[in-house]
N, C-alpha and C positions, 0 to 999 in steps of 0.2 A: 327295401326303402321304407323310411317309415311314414308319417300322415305328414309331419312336420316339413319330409322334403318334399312331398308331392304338393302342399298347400304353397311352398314357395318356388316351386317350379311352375307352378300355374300361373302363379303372380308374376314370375319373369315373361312368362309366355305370351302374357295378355299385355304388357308392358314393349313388349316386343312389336305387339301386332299394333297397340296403337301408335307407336312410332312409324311403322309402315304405314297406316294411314294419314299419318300429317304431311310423311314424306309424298303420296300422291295426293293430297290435300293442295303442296306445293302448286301442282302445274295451274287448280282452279285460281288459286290465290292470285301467280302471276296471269293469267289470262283475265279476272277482274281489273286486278291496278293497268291492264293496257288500255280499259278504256277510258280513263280518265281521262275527262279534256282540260283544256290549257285554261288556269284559272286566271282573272283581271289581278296581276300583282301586285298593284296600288288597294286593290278590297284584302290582302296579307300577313301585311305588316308595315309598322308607321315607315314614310322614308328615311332613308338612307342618313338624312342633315342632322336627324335626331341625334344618332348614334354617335354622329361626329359632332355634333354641337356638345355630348354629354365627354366623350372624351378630349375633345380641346380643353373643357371646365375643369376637369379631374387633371389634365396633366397643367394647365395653368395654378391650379391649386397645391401639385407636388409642385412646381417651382416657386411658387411665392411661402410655401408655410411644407419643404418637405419633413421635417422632424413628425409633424403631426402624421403625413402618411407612411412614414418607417416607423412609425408605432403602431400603425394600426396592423399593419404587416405584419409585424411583430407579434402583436397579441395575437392573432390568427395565427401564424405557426408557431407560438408556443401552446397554446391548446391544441389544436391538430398532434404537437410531439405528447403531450399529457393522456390525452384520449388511447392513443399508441401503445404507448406504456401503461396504461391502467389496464388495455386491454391480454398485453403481455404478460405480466403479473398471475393477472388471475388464469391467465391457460397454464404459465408452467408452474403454478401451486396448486394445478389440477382443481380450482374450487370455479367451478363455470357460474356462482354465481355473482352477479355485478355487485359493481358498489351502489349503494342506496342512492339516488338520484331523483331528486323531482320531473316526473312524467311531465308531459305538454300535454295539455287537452286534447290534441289535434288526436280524430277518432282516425286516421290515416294509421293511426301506430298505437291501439288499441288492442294490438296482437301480445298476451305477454311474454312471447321471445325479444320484443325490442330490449324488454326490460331484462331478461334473464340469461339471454344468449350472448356473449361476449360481440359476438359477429356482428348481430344485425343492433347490437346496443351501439357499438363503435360508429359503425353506418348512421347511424339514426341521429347519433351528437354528433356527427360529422358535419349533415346535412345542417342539422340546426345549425352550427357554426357558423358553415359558410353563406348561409341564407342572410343571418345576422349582419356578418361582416357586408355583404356584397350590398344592402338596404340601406346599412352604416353609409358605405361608399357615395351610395345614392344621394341622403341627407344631406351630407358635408360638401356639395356642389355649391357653391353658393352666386353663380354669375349668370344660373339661367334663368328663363324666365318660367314665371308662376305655373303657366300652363304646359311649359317645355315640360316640367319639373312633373309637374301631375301626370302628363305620360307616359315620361323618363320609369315615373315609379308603378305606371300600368304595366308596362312591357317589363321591366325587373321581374315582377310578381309572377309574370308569365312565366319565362325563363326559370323562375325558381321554383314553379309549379310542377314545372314539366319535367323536372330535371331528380323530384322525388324520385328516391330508392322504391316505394310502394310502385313507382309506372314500370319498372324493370322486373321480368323473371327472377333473374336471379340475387335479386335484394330485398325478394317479397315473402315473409312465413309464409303467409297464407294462399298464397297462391303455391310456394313449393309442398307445404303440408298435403293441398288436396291434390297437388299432382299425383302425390305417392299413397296419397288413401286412395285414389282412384286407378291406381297403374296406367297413369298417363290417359284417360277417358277424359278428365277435364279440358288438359291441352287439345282434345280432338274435337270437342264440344266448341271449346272457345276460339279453334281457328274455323268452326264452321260457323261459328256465329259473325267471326271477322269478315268472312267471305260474304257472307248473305247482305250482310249492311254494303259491303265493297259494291256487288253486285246490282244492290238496290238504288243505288248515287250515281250508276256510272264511273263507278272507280274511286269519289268522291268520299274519304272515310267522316261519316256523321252517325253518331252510334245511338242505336235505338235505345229509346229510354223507357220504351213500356210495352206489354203483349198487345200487338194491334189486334190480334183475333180473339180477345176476351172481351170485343167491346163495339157494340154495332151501332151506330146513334139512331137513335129511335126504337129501339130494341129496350137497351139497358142503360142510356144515359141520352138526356135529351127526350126525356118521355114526358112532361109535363102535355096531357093535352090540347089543341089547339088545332084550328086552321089557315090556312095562309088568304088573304082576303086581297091583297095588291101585290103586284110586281112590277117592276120597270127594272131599265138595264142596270140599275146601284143595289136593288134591295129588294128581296121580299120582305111584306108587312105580316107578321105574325099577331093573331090575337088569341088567347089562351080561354080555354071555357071555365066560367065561373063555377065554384062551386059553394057559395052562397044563394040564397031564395034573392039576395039582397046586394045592390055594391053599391062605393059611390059614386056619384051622378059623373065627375071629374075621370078621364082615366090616364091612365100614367104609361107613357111609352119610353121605354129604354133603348138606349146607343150603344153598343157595344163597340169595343176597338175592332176594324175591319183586318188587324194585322193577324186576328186570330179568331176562331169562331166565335159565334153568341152564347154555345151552350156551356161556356165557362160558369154563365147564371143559372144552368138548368143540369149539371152535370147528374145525380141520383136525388129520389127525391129528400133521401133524408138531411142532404148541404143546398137543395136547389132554391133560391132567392125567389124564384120567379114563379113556384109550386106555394110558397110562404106567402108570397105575394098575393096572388088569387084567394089562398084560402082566409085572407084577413078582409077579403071583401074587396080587393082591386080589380076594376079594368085590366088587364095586364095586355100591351102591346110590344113588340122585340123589335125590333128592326136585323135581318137576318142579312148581310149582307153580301154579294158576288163575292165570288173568287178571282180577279181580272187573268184573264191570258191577254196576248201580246196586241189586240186588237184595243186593249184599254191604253194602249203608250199616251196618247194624248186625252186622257182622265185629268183634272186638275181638281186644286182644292176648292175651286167654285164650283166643281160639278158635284161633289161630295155636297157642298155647304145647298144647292140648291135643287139638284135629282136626288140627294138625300136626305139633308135635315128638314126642310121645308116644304117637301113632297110627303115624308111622311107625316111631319104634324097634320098637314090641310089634311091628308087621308084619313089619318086617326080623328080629325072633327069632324069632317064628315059622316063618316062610321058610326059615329059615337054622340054625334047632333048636340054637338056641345062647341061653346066658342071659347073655350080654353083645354088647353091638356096642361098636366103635370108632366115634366122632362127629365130622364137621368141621363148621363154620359161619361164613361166608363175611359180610362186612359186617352189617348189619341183623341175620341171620341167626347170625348170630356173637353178637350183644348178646342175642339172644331165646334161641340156646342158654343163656345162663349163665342167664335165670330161669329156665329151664326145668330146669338141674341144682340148682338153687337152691331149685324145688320139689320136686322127686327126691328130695333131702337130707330135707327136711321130713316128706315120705312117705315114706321110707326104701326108697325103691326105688333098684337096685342095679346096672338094669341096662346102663349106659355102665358100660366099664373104661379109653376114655380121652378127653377133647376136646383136637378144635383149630382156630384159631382165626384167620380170614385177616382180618387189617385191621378190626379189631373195638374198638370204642368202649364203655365203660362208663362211666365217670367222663367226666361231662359239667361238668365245674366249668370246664375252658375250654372253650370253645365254637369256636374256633379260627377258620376262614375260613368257617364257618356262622352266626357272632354276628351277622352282619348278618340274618339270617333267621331266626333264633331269639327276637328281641325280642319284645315284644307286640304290635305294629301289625300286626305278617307275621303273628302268630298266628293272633289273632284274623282276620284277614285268610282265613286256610287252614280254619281253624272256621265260619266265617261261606259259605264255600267248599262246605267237605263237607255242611253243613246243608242249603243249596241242593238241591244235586247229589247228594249221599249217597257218591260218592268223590270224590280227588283224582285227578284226570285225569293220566298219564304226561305230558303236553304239559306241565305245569305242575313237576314232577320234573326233567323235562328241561332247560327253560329254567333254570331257577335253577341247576340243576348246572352247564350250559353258560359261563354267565355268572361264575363262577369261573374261568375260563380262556377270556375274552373274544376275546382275539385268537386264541386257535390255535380254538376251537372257535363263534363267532359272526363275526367280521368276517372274517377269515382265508378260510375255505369263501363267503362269501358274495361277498368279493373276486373267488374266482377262477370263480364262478359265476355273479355276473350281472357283472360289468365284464367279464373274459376271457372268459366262455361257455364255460369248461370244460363236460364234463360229471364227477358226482360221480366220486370215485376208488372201484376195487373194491377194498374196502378189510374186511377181513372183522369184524375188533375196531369201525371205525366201523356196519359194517350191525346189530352183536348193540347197541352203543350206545345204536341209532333204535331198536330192537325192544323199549320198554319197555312195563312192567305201570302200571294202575291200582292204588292204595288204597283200602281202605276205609273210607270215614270215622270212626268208632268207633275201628278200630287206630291213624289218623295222629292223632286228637286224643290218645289217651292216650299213644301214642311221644312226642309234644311235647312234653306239659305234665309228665307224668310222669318220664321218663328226660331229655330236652333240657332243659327249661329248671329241674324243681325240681330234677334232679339224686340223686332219691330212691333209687335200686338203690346208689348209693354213698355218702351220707350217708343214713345210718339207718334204709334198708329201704323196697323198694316192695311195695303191699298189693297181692294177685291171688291168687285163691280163698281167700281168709279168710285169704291165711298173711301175714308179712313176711319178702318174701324181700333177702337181701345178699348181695353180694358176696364175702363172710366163708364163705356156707355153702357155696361151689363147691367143693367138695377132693377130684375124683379127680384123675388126673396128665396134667395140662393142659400144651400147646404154642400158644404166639403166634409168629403169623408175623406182621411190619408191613412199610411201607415207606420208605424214608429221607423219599423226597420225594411221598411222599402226600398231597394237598392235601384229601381226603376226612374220614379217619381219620388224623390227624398218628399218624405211631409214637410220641413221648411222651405223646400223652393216651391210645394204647392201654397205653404200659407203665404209666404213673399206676393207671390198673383194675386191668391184670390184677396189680399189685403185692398190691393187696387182696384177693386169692381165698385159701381158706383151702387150698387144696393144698401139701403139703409136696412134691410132687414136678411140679418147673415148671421150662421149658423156654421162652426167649423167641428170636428172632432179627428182625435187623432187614438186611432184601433192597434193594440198591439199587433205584434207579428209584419209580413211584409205584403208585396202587392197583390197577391193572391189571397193567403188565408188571412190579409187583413178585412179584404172586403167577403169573402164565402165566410164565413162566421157565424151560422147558424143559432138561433137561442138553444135549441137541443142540445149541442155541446158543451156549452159552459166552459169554455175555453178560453177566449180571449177577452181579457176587458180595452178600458177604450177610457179617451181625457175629453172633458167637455169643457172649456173656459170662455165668459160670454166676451168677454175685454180683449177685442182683437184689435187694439192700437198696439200693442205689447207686442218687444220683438219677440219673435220664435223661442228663443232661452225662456224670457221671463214667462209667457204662455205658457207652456208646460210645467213651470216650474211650479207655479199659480191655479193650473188646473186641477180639475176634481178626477179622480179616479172611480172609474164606477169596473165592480165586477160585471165578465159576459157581455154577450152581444149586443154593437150597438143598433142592431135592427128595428126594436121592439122604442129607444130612442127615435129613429129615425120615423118610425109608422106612425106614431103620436105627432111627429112635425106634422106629417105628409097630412095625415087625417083632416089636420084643420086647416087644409089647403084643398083639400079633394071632394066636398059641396055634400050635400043631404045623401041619404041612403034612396035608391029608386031601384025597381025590379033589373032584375039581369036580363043584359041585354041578348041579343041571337047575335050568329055570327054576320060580317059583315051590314049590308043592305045592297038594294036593288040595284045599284052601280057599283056594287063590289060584291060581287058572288064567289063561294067561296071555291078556291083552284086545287085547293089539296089539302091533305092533316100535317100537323104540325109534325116534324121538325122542317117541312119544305124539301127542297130541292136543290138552292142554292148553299147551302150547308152542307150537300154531300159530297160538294166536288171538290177535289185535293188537288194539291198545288201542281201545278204542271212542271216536271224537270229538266 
């Protein structure tokens, strides 16, 4: 026997054995999926009316104008028969290579077999085809309504997403290449990585998107130093140690959205805002907030606005023997700041001299790529949810967030994790990602009904503690940061709000990139620039159009605002004082606790 047959009898051998292991792989996999429990079907998929509202439209539409939809027919299976036959051609002329075709950008089909391999070339302009056509389909509805319509065209996108050749074994190069470079090890890897996720959900498949054990907070991210100086049941008060002889007198406490941790600002030092922050000579205060379990159900958004925003200010002047701070508020956090200055105004308290404002949403009159989740079925769906259960569970934030960006963030990861058997990437922005918080139900029904869907804080006042608070009444000297391509908080529905704040002294910019790496944007990397235009009468087109473009971070902008709002330079302070002694070092405690499932 010579080398060559015993090199491929090994390969069969081991090929063999790891088929046998998937085959008992099998029993873990079914005894995972039994535990899944029974999910709320209204939190699923939109109802049922949708589907039938779009096909009453589409078959109103073949009866009143059919010629148009027998052509569209038409063109779809006369290309579907073209693709066929070009692909015939080229196998029985024996030349497997395709006809010259413009590629799609789409990195999904970056394999160059799409392009070269008759097979998965067919497949690949098939898919495109029919995605086309079925979008077409979509378009040409003309009898429903604007929001049916917007949707109508989320849940397509879904469907077409999902429905890629790349999500299947057997329509995928890259996933059949490394099967067979690896004699079947990948497929063994990647159903143990299917099961581990199954396992860790409760049957639940949410596929992990980063090495949780490459990353300890307070170890390796989240290390900026600091003590925690207050707590009560909404938040630890984080204060970070100077590392100037000098800072100034003002100090400046940050909000982070409570939907996810705080050290999205402090992830390594070389991106952390709040390490950049200190070393320019800041105060730096965090507000770290709970993780609610089920004993927060009756949490509301006046407890946040009142055991959170306004407990920590008075905290941080006290601490800091000053009667103004500097304020930022970061998503969510951002929207809660403005009723919160909104009641300030009201009560005439004085003591913010300035906010600002990262990726923050008021004016909910578009509801942008959340309309689909914003309707009433999903509502009522999330209310019927919390009642249950008394929060919304992070698993349930997550997914829907996820699903706004399907393929880089659900099919994508799960591709290369159970088809290749990667394991996840240590990837530090995906690990703070997974690390999200519960809500409290009382908070998430009134954020919905109140600010999302009636839209109340910006058409004619939302009621909370007997005031009505607006938009109108925000007017210390306010800074918006947004992001061009934020899929969160679109930067023109943040500009549309903050247009309506009564401040005469307002400051907006809009940062490339989206809601994350618009605002981590470090000056070190030299990466993203950013628009500053002073003339914010101007709607959103003419703003940007009219805007300055500056290369790089707009940090080093924002600290020159901040500076001459933040008072003389005075020695660095110590931690706390004598009615706030210090309870532990930074990153806390209420940071460490993970979502309960």
């Amino acid at each position: 026997m010579t080398t060559t047959d015993n090199a491929a009898g090994q390969e069969v051998e081991k090929l063999t054995y790891n088929i046998q292991r998937i085959e008992e792989l099998s029993s873990r996999l079914a005894s995972a999926l039994s535990n899944k429990k029974p999910l709320n079907s209204a939190l699923q998929a939109p109802g049922g009316d949708l589907f039938m509202k779009a096909m009453s439209a589409y078959w109103a539409e073949m009866a009143s104008n059919p010629t148009k939809i027998l052509e569209n027919q038409l063109e779809l299976w006369g290309k579907s028969l073209q693709l066929y036959a070009d692909a015939q051609k080229v196998i029985s002329q024996g030349n497997f290579e395709t006809p010259e075709i413009e590629m799609p950008t789409d990195r999904r089909f970056s394999n160059p077999m799409w392009k070269t391999n008759p097979y998965f070339n067919m497949i690949m302009r098939q898919y495109l085809s029919n995605s086309e056509s079925i979008r077409d389909a979509v378009e040409e509805i003309e009898t429903m309504e604007p929001i049916e319509k917007r949707r109508l065209r989320y849940f397509t996108d879904q469907i077409i997403n999902m429905m890629a050749p790349t999500n299947f074994f057997g329509t995928n190069p890259d996933a059949l290449e490394r099967a067979v470079e690896t004699e079947g090890e990948s497929l063994v890897k990647g159903l143990e990585n299917l099961i581990t996720d199954l396992e860790a959900n409760d049957g639940e498949l949410l596929v992990k998107l980063a090495d949780e054990g490459a990353f300890e907070i307070g170890k390796n991210i989240a290390t900026t130093p600091g003590k925690v100086v207050y707590r009560n049941r909404m938040y630890e008060l984080v204060q970070f140690t100077p590392k100037t002889e000098t800072v100034h007198e003002v100090p400046l406490l940050i909000f982070p959205p409570w939907i996810n941790k705080y050290y999205i600002l402090d992830l390594k030092e070389k991106n952390s805002m709040i390490k950049w922050l200190v070393d320019q000579g800041y105060t730096v205060f965090v507000v770290s907030w709970v993780n609610p379990d089920t004993s927060y159900s009756e949490t509301s958004m006046e407890s946040y606005i009142e055991e959170g925003f306004l407990s920590a200010i008075d905290q941080t002047k006290a601490i800091s023997k000053q009667p103004k701070v500097n304020v930022v508020g970061y998503c969510i956090a951002g929207t809660t700041l403005h009723l919160t200055l909104a009641l300030m105004k009201k009560r005439k308290d004085k003591s913010v001299k300035s906010a600002t404002f990262f990726t923050t949403l008021t004016d909910f009159s578009d509801q942008g790529e959340f309309t689909p989740f914003l309707q009433q079925d999903f509502v009522d769906g999330i209310e019927s949810e919390v009642e249950a259960k008394g929060i919304l569970y992070s698993r349930i934030m997550s997914r829907t967030f996820s699903f706004l960006r399907s393929n880089d963030l659900v099919y994508g990861p799960a591709i290369r994790s159970y088809m290749l058997g990667e394991a996840p990437p240590a990837f530090d922005l995906l690990y703070w990602n997974g690390d999200g918080a519960n809500l409290p139900g009382k908070m998430v029904t009134q954020y919905l009904r109140k600010l999302c869907q009636r839209n109340e804080f910006a058409e004619g006042g939302v009621e909370f503690f007997g005031e009505k608070l607006s938009l109108s009444d925000v007017d210390v000297p306010l800074m918006s940061v947004t992001a061009e391509t934020d899929h969160i908080a679109a930067w023109k529905d943040c500009y549309r709000g903050f247009q309506q704040t009564g401040s005469k002294n307002r400051s907006f910019i809009v940062s490339e990139s989206g809601h994350i790496a618009g605002i981590v944007n470090p000056p070190s990397k030299d990466k993203y620039g950013h628009y500053t235009n002073d003339d914010l009468s101007l709607s959103a087109d003419d703003w940007l159009a009219q805007a300055d473009f500056h290369k790089g971070s707009w940090w080093p902008l924002w600290e020159k605002w901040l500076n001459g709002r933040s008072g003389k330079m005075v020695p660095a302070p110590d931690f706390g004082d004598s009615d706030h002694p210090v309870i532990c070092d930074a990153p806390g405690t209420y940071v460490m606790v993970k979502a309960p499932q």
